[in-house]
N, C-alpha and C positions, 0 to 999 in steps of 0.2 A: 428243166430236167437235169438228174445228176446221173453221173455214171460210178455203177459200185462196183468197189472190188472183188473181182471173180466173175464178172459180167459180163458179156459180150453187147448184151444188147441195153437201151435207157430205160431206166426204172420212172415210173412216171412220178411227179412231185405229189407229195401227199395233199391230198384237200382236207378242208375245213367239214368234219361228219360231227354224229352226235359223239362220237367215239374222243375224238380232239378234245371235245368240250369237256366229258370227263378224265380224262389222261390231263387237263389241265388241273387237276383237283390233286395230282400225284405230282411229287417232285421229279422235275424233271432228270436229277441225276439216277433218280432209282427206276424209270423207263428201257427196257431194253430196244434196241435199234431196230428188232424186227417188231415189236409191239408198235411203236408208234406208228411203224410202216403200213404196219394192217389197220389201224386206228386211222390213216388216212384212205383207205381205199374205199371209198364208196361202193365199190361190185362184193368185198365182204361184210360191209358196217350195215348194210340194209338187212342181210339173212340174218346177222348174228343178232340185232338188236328184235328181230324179228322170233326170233328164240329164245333170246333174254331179254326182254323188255323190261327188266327193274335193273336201277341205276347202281344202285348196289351191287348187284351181283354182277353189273360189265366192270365194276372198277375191281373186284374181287379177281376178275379173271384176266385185267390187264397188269394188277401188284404180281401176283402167284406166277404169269407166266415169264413177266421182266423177272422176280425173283430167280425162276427157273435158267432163265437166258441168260443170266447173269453168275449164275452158278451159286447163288446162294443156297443155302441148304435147310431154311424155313419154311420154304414153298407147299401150298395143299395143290398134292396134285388132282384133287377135282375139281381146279379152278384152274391149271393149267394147259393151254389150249395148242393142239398137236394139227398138223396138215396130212393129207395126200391128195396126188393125182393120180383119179384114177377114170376107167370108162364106168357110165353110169350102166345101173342093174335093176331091175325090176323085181329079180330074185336076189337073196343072197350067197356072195362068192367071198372067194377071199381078199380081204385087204391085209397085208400085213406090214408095210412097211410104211411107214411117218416119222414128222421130221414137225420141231419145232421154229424151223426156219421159215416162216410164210414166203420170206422174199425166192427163197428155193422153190417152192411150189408153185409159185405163183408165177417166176420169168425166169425160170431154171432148169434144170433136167431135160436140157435138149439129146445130150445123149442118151439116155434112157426111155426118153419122148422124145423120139425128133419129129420134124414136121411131117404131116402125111396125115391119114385119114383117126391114127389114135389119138394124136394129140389134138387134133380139130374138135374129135366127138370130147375128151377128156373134162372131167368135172373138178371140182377142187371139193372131198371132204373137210370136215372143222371136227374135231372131237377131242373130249376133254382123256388128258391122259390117265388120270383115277379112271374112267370107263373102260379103257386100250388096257390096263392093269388086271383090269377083273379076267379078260381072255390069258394070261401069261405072254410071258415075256422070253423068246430066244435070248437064248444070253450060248450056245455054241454055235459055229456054222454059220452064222448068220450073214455075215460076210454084207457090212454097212455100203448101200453105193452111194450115199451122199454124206456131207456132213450134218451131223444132227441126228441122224437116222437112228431109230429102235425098229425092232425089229416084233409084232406081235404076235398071238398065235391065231389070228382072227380070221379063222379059215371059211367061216360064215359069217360074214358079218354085215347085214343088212344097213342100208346107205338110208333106208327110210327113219333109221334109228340115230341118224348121225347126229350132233348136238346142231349141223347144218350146213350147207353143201350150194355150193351155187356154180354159176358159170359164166366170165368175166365178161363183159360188154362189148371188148373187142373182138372176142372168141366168137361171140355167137353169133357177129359181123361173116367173120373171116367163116366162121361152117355154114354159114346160108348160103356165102358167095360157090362154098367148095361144092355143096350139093346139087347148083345150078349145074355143074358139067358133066356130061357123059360118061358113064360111068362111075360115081360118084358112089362109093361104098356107105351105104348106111350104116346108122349106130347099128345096128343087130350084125350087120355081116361083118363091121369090124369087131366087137367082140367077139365074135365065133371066130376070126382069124386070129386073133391073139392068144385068146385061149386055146385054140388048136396050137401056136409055136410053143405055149408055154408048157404044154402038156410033153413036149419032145425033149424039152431043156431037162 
């Protein structure tokens, strides 16, 4: 395991997916550091290859998003791939905030998700940013709480539509163990709590 910077907690070692095997097809300097990170996580390489299942189109979306990460300015952003964490929804609510930082979604945002019953129930969206573009984009006010952050206008934006969403292997450990104990707020009563504080903000 290595420790990154801006971390508090270890990033687990990337394994060997189908993800690897094509990001070995791309030169390794032109790879951005959060792509190959998601390209080794098995808990997203399953959904997403599961979505995109031609080879093509996952190496499409690991060039465009390194190009992205990297700042170059060739990039299609319908092949660039954006996160959030958020609680899952059966209807649609608002998501507006993503971040092309997997590694921030994925073992980050403890101040904004700290531990407790949101970030246990919390899911990980995948969506492509040409899609997050069609809704508009705040560009005042917006006021970014992470690095990487865009902010959209996606005030309904159904999670059934996502490009693909899952929920990471250790999580769904750690929320089995939580729901065991008395007391234990379920996914519905903790969106209702959140939405109710976010409604007062």
């Amino acid at each position: 395991m290595e420790q990154i910077p801006g971390f508090k907690g270890l990033i687990d070692q990337p394994k060997i997916t189908i993800l690897t095997e094509v990001m070995r097809e791309i030169p390794d300097n032109k790879l951005g550091f959060d792509v190959k990170k998601f390209c080794g996580d098995p808990d997203f390489v399953e959904p997403f290859i599961q979505a995109v299942p031609d080879r093509e189109k996952q190496k499409k979306y690991l060039i465009n998003s390194s190009k992205y990460e990297n700042e170059e300015q060739d990039f299609d952003p319908n092949y660039v791939l954006f996160f959030r964490r958020t609680l899952p929804s059966k209807t649609p609510k608002p998501e507006e905030r993503w971040t092309y930082l997997y590694t921030t979604v994925r073992h980050g945002l403890r101040r904004e998700i700290p531990e407790g019953p949101h970030r246990l129930h919390s899911i990980i969206l995948c969506e492509s940013l040409g899609k997050l573009l069609i809704y508009g984009e705040k560009t005042e006010d917006s006021n970014p709480f992470t690095d990487g952050e865009r902010v959209f206008e996606c005030r309904k934006y159904d999670q059934e539509e996502s490009l693909c969403k899952f929920k990471p292997t250790r999580e769904k450990k750690e929320l089995a163990e939580y729901l065991k104990k008395e007391g234990a707020l379920s996914e519905e009563e903790t969106l209702a709590k959140v939405t109710e504080h976010k409604s007062k903000i």
